[in-house]
PAPAKE-455798 format. One record per residue (C-alpha): x, y, z. Coordinates in steps of 0.25 Angstrom, whole numbers, plus 5000, padded with zeros to 4 digits. Layout:
% PAPAKE-455798
XYZ;...
This chain:
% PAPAKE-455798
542156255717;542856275730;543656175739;542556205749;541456155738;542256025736;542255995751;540756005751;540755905740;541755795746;540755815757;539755765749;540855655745;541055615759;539655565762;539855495750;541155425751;541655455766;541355415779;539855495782;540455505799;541755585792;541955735785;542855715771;543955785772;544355905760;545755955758;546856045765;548056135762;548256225750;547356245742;547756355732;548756285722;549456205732;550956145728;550455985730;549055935732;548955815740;547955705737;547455605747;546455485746;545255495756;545355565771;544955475783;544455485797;545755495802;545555655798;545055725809;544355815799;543355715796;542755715808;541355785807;541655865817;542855925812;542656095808;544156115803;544756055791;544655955782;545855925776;546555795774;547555715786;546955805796;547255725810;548155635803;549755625804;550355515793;550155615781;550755755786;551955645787;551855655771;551855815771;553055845783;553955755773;553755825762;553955945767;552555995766;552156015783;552856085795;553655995803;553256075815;551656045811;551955915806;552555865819;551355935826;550255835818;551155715820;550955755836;549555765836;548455665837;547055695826;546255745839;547455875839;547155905828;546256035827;545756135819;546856225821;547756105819;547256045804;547456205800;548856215805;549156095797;548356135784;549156265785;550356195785;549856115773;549456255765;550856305769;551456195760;550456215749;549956095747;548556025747;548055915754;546455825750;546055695746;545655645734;544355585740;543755675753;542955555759;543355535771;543155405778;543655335791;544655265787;545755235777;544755145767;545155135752;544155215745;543755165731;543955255718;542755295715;542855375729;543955445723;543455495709;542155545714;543055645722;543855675711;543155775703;543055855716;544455845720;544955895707;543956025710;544756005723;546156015715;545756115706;545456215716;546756185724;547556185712;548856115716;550156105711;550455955711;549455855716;549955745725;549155605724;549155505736;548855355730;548755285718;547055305720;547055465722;548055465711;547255375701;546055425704;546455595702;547355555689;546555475684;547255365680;547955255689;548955295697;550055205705;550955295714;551855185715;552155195699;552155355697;552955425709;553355565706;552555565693;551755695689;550255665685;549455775679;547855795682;546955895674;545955965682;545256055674;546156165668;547256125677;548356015677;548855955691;550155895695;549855755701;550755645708;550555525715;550955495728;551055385739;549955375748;550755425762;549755385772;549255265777;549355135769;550255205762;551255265772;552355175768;552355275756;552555395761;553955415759;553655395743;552455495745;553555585753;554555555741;553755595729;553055725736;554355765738;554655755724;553155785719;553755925729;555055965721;554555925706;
């Protein structure tokens, strides 16, 4: 199976789960053995990518600012790029634009997706059950990518890909490990960055960095 056949699938998902008006939203970056793979929750309308009408990319945070805040700090992005996205407003941003910034992004080797690919107008809890009927697509999604070290965002993405519960609050910088098929995965769990929880980025900043050096 290719990433292109998953992203048939969560299409699938998104009529089921997301909002029917919006496209789901795949995955960015790296994608050959990448250094850190970031996990997210769930995209939202705020992605100009989930607009119908949109032919370019579907990666994640395209059109948004808060989260390339996360990536300049630790030392992931192009000041230069960086200072660029924080200048424009979601309508400036093109096709020629969300390649610029997935370039940069593939530069860095990293990865960027969401657990769930549903995407719906807001920034709505969505229950567990949402979660783990994606999950055994999203571990086809890892296994092909293949990262080095897998980077968590939340207690419920946490929980829900390691299977057991997790509270990011009680195991900062602590190394999980998830079995996929033949293949053993570096896993650690993060502060959500981003809205509610923006008054954690620094933490989230903080333990990347170390996830980073060790």
């Amino acid at each position: 199976m290719t990433l292109e056949e998953i992203n048939i699938k969560y299409d699938k998902l998104q009529k089921k789960y997301g909002d029917k008006k919006l496209n789901s939203i795949y995955n960015g970056g790296c994608s050959n053995n990448p250094d850190i793979c970031f996990v997210f929750m769930n995209p939202t309308g705020r992605n100009i990518a989930s607009d119908p009408n949109w032919t370019g990319p579907r990666s994640p945070w395209l059109g948004t600012k808060n989260i390339w805040d996360l990536f300049f700090a630790v030392d992931l992005f192009n000041e230069s790029l960086y200072k660029e996205i924080k200048s424009k407003k979601p309508a400036d941003w093109d096709i020629d634009f969300c390649n610029k910034v997935y370039s940069e992004v593939t530069r860095n080797k990293y990865y960027i997706t969401n657990l769930a690919k549903c995407t719906q107008t807001d920034a709505r809890s969505l229950n567990d059950s949402v979660f783990i009927d994606y999950l055994k697509l999203f571990e086809k999604e890892i296994e092909i990518v293949n990262p080095k070290k897998i980077i968590l965002f939340g207690n419920q993405v946490s929980s829900i890909f390691l299977g057991e519960k997790i509270s990011v609050s009680g195991c900062r910088k602590q190394e999980f490990t998830k079995t996929i098929g033949k293949n053993k995965y570096k896993c650690y769990s993060v502060f959500y960055p981003v809205g509610n929880g923006r008054f954690n980025i620094d933490k989230s900043i903080e333990d990347i960095k170390w996830i980073k050096e060790n």
